[in-house]
C-alpha positions as YAML, in Angstrom:
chain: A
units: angstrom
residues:
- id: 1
  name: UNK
  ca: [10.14, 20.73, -5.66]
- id: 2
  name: UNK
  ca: [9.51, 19.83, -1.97]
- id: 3
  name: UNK
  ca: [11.20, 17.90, -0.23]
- id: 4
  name: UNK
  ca: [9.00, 14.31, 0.49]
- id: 5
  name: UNK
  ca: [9.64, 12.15, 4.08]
- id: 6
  name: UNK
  ca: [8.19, 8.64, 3.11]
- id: 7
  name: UNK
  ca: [8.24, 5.98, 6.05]
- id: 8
  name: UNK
  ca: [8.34, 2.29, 5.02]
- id: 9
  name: UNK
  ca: [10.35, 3.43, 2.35]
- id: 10
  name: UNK
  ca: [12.37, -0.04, 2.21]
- id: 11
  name: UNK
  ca: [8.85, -1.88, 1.85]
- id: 12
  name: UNK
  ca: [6.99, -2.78, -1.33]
- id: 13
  name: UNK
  ca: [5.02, 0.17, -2.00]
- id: 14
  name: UNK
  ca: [6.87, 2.61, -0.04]
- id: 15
  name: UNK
  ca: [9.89, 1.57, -2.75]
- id: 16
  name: UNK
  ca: [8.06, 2.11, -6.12]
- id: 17
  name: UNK
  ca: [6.49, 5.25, -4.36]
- id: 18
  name: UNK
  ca: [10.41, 6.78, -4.37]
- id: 19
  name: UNK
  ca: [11.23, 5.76, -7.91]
- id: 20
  name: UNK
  ca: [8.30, 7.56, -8.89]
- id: 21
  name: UNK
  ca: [8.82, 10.83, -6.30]
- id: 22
  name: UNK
  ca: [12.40, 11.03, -7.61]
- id: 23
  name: UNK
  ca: [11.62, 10.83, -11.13]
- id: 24
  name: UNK
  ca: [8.60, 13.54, -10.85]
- id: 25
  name: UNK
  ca: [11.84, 15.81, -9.25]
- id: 26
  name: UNK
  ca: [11.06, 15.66, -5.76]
- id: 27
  name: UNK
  ca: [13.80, 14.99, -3.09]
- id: 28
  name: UNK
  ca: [13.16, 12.43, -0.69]
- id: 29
  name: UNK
  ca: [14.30, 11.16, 2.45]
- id: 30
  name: UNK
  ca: [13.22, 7.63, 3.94]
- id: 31
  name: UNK
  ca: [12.75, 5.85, 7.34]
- id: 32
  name: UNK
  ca: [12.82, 1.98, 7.56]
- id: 33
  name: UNK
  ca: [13.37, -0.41, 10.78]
- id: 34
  name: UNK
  ca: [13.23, -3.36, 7.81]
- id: 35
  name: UNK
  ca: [11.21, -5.43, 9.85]
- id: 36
  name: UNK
  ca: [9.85, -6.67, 6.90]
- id: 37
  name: UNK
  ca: [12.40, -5.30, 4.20]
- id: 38
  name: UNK
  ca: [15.80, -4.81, 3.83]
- id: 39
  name: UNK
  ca: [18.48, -1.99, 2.70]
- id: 40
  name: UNK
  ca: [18.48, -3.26, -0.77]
- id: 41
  name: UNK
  ca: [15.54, -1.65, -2.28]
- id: 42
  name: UNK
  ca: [17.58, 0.98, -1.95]
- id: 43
  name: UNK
  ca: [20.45, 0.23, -4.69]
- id: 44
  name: UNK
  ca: [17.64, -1.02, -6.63]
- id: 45
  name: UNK
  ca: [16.30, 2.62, -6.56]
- id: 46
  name: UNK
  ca: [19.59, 4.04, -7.22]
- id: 47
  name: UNK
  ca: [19.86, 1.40, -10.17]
- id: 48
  name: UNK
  ca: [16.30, 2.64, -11.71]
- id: 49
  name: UNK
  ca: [17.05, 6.51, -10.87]
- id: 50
  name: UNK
  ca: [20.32, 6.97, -10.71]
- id: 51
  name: UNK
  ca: [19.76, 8.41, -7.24]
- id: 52
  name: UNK
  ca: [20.56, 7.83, -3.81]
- id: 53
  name: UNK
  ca: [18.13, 7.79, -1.28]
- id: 54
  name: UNK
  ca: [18.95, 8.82, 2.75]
- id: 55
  name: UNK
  ca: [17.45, 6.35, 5.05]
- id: 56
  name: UNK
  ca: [17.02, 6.58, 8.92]
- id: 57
  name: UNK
  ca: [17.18, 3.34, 10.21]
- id: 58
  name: UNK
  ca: [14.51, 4.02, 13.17]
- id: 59
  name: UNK
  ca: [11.35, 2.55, 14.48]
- id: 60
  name: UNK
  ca: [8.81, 5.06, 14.64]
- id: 61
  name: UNK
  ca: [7.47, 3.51, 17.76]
- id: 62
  name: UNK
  ca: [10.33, 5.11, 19.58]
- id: 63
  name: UNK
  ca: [9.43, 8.72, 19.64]
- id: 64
  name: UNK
  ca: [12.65, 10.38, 20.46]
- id: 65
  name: UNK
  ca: [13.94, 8.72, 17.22]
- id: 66
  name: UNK
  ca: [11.01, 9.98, 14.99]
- id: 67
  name: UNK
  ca: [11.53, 13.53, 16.23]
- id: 68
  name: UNK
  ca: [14.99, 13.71, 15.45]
- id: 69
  name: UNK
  ca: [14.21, 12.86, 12.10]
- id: 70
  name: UNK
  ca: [12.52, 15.96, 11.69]
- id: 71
  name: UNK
  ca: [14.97, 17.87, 13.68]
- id: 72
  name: UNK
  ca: [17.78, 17.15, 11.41]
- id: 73
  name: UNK
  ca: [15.49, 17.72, 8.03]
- id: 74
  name: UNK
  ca: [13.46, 20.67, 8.68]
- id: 75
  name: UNK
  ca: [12.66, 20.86, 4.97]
- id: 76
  name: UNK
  ca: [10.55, 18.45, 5.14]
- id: 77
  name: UNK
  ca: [7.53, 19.85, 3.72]
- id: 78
  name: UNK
  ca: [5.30, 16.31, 3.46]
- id: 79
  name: UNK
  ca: [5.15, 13.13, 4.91]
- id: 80
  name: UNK
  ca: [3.41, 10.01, 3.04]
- id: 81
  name: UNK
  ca: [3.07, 6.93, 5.94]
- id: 82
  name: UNK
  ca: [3.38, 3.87, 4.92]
- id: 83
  name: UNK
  ca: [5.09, 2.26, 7.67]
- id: 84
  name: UNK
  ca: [2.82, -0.36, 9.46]
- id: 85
  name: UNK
  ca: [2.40, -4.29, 9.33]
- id: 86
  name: UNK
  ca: [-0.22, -5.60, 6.81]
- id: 87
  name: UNK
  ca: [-0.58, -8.94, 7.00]
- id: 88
  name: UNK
  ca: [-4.60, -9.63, 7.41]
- id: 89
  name: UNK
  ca: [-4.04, -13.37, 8.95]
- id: 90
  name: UNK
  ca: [-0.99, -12.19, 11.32]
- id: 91
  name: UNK
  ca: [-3.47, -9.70, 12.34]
- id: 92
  name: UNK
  ca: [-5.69, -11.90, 13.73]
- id: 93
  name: UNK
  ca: [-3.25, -14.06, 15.76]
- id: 94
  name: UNK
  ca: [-1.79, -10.78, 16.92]
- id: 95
  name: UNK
  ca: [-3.60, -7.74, 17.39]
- id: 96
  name: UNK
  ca: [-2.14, -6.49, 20.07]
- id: 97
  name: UNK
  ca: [1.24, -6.28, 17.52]
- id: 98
  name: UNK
  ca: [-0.77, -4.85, 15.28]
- id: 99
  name: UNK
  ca: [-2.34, -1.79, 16.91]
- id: 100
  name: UNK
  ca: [0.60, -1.13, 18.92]
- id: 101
  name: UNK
  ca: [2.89, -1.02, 15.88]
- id: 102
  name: UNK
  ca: [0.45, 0.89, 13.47]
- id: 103
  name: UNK
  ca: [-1.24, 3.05, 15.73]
- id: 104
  name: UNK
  ca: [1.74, 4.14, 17.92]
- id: 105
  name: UNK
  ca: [3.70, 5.07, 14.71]
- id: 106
  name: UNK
  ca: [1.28, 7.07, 13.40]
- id: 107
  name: UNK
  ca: [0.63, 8.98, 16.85]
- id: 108
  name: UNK
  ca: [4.44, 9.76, 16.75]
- id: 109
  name: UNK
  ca: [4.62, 11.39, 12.92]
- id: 110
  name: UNK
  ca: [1.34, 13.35, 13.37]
- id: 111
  name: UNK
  ca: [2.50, 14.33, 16.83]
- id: 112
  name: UNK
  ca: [6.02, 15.52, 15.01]
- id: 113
  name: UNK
  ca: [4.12, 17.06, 11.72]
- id: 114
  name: UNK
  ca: [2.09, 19.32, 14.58]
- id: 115
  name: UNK
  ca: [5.65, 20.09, 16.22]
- id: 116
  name: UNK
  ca: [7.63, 21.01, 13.23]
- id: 117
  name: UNK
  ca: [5.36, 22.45, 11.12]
- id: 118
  name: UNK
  ca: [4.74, 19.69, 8.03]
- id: 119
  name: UNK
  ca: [1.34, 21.15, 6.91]
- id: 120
  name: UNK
  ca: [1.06, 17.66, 4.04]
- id: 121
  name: UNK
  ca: [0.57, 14.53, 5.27]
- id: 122
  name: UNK
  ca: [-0.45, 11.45, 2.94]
- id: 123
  name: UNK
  ca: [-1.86, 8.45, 4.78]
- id: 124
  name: UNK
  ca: [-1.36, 4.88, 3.25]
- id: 125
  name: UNK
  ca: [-5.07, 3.39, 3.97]
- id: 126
  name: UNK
  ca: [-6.90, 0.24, 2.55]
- id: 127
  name: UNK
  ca: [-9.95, -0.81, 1.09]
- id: 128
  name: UNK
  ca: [-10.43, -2.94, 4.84]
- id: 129
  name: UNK
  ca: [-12.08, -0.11, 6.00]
- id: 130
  name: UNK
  ca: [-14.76, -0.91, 4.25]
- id: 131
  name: UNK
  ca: [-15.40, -4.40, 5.60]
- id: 132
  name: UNK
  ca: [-17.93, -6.49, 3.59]
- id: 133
  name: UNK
  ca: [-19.25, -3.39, 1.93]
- id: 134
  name: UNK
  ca: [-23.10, -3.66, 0.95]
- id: 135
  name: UNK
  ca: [-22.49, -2.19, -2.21]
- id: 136
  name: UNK
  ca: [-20.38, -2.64, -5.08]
- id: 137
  name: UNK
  ca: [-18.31, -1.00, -6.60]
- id: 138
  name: UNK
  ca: [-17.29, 0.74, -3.54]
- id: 139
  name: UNK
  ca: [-17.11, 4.52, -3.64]
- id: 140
  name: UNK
  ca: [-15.51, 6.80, -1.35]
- id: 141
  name: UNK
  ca: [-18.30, 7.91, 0.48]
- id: 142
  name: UNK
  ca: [-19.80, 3.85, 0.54]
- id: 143
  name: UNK
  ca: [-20.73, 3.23, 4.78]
- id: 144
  name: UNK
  ca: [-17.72, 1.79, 6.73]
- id: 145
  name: UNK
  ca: [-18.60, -1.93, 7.85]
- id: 146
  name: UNK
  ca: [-17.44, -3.43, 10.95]
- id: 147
  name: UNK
  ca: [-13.77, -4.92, 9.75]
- id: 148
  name: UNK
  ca: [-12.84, -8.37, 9.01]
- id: 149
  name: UNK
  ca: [-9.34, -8.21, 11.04]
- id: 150
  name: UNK
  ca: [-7.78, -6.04, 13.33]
- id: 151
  name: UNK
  ca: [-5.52, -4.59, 10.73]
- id: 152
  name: UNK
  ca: [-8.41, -3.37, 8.70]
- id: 153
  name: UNK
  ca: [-9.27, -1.65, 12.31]
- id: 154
  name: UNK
  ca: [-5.70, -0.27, 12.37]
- id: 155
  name: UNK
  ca: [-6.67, 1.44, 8.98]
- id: 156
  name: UNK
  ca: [-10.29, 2.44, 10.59]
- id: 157
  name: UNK
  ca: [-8.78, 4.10, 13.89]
- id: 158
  name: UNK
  ca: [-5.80, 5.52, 11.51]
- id: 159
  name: UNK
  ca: [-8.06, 7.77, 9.33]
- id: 160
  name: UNK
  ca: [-10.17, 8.78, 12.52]
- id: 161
  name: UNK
  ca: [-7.27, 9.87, 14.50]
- id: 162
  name: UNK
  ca: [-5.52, 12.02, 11.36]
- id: 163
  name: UNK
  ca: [-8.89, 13.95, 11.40]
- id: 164
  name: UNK
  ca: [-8.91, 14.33, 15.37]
- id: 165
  name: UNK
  ca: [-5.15, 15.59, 15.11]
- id: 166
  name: UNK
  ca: [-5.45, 18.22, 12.34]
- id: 167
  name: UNK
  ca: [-8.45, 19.97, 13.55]
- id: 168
  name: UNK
  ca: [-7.36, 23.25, 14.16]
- id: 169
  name: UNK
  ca: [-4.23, 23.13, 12.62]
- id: 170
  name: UNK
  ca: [-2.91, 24.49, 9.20]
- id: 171
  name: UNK
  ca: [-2.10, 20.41, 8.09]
- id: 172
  name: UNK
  ca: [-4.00, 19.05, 5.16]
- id: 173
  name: UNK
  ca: [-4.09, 15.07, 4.96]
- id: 174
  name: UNK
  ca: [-5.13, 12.57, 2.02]
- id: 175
  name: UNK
  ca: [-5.64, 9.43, 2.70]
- id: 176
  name: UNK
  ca: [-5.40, 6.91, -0.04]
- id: 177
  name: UNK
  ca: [-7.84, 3.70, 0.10]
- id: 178
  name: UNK
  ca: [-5.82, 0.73, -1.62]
- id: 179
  name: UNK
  ca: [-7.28, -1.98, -3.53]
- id: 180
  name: UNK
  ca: [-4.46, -4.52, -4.08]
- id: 181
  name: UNK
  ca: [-1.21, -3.62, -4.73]
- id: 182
  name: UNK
  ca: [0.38, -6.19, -6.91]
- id: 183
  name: UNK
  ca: [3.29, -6.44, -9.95]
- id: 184
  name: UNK
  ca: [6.90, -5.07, -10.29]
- id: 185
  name: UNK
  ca: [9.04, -1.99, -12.06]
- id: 186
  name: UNK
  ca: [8.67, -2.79, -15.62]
- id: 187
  name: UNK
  ca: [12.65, -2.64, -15.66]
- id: 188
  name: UNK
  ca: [12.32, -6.45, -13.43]
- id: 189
  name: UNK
  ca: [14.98, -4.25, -10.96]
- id: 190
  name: UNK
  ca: [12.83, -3.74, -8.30]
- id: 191
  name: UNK
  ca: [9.68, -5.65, -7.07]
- id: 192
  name: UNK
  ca: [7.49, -7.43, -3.49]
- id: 193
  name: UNK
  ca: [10.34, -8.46, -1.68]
- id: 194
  name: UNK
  ca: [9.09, -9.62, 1.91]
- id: 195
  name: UNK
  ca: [11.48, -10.81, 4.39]
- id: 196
  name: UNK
  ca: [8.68, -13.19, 6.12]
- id: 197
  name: UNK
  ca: [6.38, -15.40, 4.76]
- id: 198
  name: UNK
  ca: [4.59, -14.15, 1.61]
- id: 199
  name: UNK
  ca: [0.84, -13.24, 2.94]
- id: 200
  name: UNK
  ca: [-0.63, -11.40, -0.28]
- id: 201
  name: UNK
  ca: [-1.81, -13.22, -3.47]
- id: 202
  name: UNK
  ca: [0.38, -12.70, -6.01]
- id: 203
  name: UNK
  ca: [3.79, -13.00, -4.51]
- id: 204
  name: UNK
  ca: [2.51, -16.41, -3.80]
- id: 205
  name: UNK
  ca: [1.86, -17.32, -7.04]
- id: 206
  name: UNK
  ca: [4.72, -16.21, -8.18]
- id: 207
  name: UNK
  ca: [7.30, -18.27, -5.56]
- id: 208
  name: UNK
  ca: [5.19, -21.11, -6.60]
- id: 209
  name: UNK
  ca: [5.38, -20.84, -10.05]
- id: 210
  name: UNK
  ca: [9.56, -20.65, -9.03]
- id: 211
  name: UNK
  ca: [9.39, -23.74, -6.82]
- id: 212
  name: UNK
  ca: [10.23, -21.68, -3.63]
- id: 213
  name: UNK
  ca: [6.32, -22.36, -2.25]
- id: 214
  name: UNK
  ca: [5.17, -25.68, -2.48]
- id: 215
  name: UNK
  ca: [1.62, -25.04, -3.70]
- id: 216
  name: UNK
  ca: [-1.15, -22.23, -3.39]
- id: 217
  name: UNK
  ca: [-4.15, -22.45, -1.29]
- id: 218
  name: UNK
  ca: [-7.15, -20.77, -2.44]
- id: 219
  name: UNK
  ca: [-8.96, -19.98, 0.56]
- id: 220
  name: UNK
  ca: [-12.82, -20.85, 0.09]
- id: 221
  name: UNK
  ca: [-14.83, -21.27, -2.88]
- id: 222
  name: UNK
  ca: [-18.06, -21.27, -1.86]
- id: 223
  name: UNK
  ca: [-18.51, -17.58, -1.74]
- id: 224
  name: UNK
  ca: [-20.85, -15.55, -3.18]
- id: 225
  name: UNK
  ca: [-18.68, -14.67, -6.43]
- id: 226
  name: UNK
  ca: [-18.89, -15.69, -9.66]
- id: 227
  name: UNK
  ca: [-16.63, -18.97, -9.42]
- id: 228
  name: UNK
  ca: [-16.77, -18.88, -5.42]
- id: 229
  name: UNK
  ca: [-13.32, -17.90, -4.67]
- id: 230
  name: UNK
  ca: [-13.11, -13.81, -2.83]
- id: 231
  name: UNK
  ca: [-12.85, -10.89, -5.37]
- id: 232
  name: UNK
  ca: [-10.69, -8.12, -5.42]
- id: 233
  name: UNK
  ca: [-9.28, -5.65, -7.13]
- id: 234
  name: UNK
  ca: [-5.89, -5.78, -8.09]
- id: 235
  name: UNK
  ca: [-4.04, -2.77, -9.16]
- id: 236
  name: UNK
  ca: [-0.25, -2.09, -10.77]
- id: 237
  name: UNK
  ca: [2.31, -0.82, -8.09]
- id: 238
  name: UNK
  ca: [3.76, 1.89, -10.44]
- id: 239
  name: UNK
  ca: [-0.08, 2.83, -10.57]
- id: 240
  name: UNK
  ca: [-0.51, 3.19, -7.05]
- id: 241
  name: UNK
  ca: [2.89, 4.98, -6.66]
- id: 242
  name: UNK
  ca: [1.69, 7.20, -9.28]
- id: 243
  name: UNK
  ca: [-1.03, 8.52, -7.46]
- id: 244
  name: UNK
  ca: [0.95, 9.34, -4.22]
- id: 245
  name: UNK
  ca: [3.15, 11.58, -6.54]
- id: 246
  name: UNK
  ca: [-0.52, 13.22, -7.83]
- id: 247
  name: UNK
  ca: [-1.69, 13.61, -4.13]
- id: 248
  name: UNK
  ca: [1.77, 15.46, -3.01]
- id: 249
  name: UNK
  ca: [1.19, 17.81, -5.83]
- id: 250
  name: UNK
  ca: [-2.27, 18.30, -5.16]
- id: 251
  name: UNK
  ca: [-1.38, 19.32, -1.65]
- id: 252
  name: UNK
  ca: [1.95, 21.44, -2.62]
- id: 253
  name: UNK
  ca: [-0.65, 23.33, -4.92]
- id: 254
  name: UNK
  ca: [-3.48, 24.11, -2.30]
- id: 255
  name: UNK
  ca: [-6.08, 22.01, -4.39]
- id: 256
  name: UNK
  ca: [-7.30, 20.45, -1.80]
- id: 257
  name: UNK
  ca: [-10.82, 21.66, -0.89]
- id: 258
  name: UNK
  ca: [-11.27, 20.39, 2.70]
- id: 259
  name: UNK
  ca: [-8.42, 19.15, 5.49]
- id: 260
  name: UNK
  ca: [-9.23, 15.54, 5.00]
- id: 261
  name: UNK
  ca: [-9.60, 14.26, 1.54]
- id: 262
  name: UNK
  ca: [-9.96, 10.48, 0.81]
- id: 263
  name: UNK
  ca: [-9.43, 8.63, -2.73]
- id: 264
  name: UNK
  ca: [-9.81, 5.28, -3.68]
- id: 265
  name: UNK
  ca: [-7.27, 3.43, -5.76]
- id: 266
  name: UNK
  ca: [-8.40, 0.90, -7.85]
- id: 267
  name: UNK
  ca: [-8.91, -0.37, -11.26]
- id: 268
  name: UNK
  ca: [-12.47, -0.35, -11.20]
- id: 269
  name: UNK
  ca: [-12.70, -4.06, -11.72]
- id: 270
  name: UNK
  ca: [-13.14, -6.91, -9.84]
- id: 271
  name: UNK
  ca: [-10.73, -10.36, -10.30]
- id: 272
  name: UNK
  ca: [-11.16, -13.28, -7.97]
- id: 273
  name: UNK
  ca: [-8.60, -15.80, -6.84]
- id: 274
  name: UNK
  ca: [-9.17, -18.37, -9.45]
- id: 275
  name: UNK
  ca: [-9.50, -15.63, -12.29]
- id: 276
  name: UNK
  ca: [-5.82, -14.59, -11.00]
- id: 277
  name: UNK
  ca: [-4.80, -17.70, -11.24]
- id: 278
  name: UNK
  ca: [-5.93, -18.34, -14.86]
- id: 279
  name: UNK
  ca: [-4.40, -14.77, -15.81]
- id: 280
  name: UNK
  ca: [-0.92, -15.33, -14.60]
- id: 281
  name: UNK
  ca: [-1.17, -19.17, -16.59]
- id: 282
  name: UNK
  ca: [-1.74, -17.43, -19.66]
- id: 283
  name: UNK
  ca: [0.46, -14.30, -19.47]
- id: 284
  name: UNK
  ca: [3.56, -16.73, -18.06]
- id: 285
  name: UNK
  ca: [3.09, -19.70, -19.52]
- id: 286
  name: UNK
  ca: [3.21, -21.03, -16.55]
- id: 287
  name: UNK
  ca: [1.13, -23.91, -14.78]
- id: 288
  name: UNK
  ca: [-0.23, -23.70, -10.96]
- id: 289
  name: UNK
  ca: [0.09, -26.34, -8.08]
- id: 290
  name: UNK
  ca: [-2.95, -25.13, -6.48]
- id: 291
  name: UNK
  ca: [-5.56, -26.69, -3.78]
- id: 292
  name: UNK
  ca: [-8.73, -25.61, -2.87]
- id: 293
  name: UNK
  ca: [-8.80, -24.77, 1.17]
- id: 294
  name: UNK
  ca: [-11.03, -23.66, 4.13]
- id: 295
  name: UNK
  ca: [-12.33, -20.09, 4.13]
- id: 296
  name: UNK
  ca: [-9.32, -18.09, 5.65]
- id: 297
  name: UNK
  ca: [-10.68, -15.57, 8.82]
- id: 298
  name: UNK
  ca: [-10.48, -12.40, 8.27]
- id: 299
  name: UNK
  ca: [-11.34, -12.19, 4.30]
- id: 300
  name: UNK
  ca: [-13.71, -9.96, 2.63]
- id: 301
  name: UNK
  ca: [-15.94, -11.66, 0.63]
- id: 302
  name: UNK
  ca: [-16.03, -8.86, -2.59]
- id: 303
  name: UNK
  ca: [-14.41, -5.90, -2.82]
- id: 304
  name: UNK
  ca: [-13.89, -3.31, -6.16]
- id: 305
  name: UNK
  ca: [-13.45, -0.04, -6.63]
- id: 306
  name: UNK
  ca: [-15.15, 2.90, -8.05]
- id: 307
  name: UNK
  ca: [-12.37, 5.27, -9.25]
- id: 308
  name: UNK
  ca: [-14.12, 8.04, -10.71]
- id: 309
  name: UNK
  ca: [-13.23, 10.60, -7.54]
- id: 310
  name: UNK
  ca: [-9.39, 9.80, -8.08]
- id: 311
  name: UNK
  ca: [-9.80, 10.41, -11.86]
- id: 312
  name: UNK
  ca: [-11.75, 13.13, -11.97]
- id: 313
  name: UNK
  ca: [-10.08, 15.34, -9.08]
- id: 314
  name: UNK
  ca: [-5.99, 13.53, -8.64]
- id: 315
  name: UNK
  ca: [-6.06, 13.56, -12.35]
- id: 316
  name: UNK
  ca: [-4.98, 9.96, -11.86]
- id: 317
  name: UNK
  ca: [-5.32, 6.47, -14.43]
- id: 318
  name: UNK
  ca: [-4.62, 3.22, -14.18]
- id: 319
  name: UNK
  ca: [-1.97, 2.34, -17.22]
- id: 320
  name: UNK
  ca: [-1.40, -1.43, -16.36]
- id: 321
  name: UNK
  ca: [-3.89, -4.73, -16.40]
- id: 322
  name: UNK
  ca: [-4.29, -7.98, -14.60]
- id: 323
  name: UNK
  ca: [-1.93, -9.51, -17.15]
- id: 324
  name: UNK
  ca: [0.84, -6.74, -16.99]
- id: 325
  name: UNK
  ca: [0.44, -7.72, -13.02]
- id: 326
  name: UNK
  ca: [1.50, -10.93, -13.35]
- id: 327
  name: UNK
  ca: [3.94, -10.72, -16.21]
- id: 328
  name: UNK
  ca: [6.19, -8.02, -14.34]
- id: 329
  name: UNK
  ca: [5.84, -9.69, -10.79]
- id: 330
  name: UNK
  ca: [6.84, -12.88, -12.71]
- id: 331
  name: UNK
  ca: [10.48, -11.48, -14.59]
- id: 332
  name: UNK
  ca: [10.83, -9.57, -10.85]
- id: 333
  name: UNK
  ca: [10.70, -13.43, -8.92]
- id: 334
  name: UNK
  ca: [12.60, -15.21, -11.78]
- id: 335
  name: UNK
  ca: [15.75, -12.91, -11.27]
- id: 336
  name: UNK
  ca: [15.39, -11.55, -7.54]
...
């Protein structure tokens, strides 16, 4: 098997993405600064796996760092990038964070992939790069809208500078549209951890279910939806770590039929905030403190996605629903 470098490897998805690596046989290694994570997703791997994972404790930022990375693992036959901030709201009161951090990294691993020869490259992406898309559900080849926050642009300028980069060179790159990631190992050992402020849906549901978040705010509900809250598509994290496994093996077997390849990973269906709501109170049990708020900026209205490219060509399905969500990412907060 070959031998996988996955940055962000401390963070949520970056995480489940090694369990899932290590128990399809690859070998791994991992970077992490843990500006948003900490070292122990990494006994929580070894716990699952019964593996330990190397990490390199580096900001990718700092390119003298990155490069020795690859100097000291020149096995290092892939690289799936996950490393980058996320939050949609922090975006917009910080750009400038935003496309320093996210775009600088990336210029640094491409620029080391070119240098050292790592002809794979997997590039963690987002449904934001669709915007408000005019149609739904969104395919992969649906028109790009203007985004809704500069970290949706991050994603935007991301995907257009892998293509600029490996243009006459031997590197093949997938990039892999998320919907949104949500849920926790099914073993309640490992699960959405973040150091600052919860930002994403679920994991604020869940710390208020616990008592550690005083209530939830749905943002708006006088969108065009069905019960005026925003809709999205949620998907399982062992689903989405899944298909990074499937896209390393599509590249380590030369099945990729052009240099840039782009999937979209989704469940195919659409769940808005108050529907979320109502499916983690009847999978848990457990009532919501929850207020109706101002429209948040930054927030797509709809989004879904078609998966039919993914299934048809990664030889990837979804295995886990709205409710398995929110019963794993509620044992993961009861315990964690």
């Amino acid at each position: 098997m070959s031998k996988v470098l996955v940055t962000g490897g401390a963070g949520y998805i970056g995480s489940h993405t090694l369990v899932d690596l290590l128990e399809k046989g690859f070998e791994v290694v991992s970077v992490d600064n843990y500006c948003n994570s900490d070292g122990s997703a990494y006994q929580q791997i070894q716990d699952i796996t019964g593996k330990e994972v190397k990490n390199y404790v580096v900001d990718l930022c700092d390119q003298n760092a990155t490069e020795n990375i690859f100097k000291e693992n020149p096995e290092i036959s892939s690289v799936i990038h996950f490393a980058a901030l996320k939050a949609v709201g922090e975006s917009v009161a910080d750009p400038i964070l935003y496309f320093r951090n996210n775009l600088t990294s990336l210029v640094n691993v491409l620029d080391c992939c070119r240098k050292y020869r790592v002809h794979k490259f997997i590039f963690s992406s987002s449904c934001t790069v669709y915007g408000n898309a005019l149609e739904l559900p969104v395919t992969e080849s649906t028109p790009e809208q203007e985004a809704e926050s500069p970290y949706g642009r991050t994603k935007q300028f991301g995907e257009k500078m892998i293509q600029d980069c490996i243009k006459g060179t031997d590197i093949k790159a997938i990039s892999l549209r998320y919907f949104n990631p949500a849920g926790a190992h099914p073993s309640s050992k490992m699960g959405e951890s973040p150091l600052n402020k919860p930002q994403n849906l679920v994991p604020v549901i869940t710390g208020v279910a616990k008592g550690s978040i005083e209530k939830l705010t749905v943002f708006g509900d006088d969108y065009d939806t069905r019960d005026g809250s925003c809709l999205r598509d949620y998907i399982h994290v062992m689903d989405l770590a899944n298909a990074h496994s499937l896209a390393v093996s599509r590249l380590d077997q030369d099945l990729a039929m052009v240099h840039f390849e782009v999937f979209n990973l989704g469940t195919g269906e659409g769940v808005t905030v108050l529907e979320a709501i109502e499916a983690f109170e009847s999978s848990t049990g457990q009532k919501l403190n929850y207020v109706i708020g101002d429209r948040r900026p930054g927030d797509v209205i709809a989004v879904y996605s078609d998966l039919s490219k993914a299934k048809n060509e990664l030889q990837w399905t979804t295995k886990y629903s709205i409710h398995d969500i929110m019963k794993t990412a509620w044992e993961w907060e009861k315990i964690r």
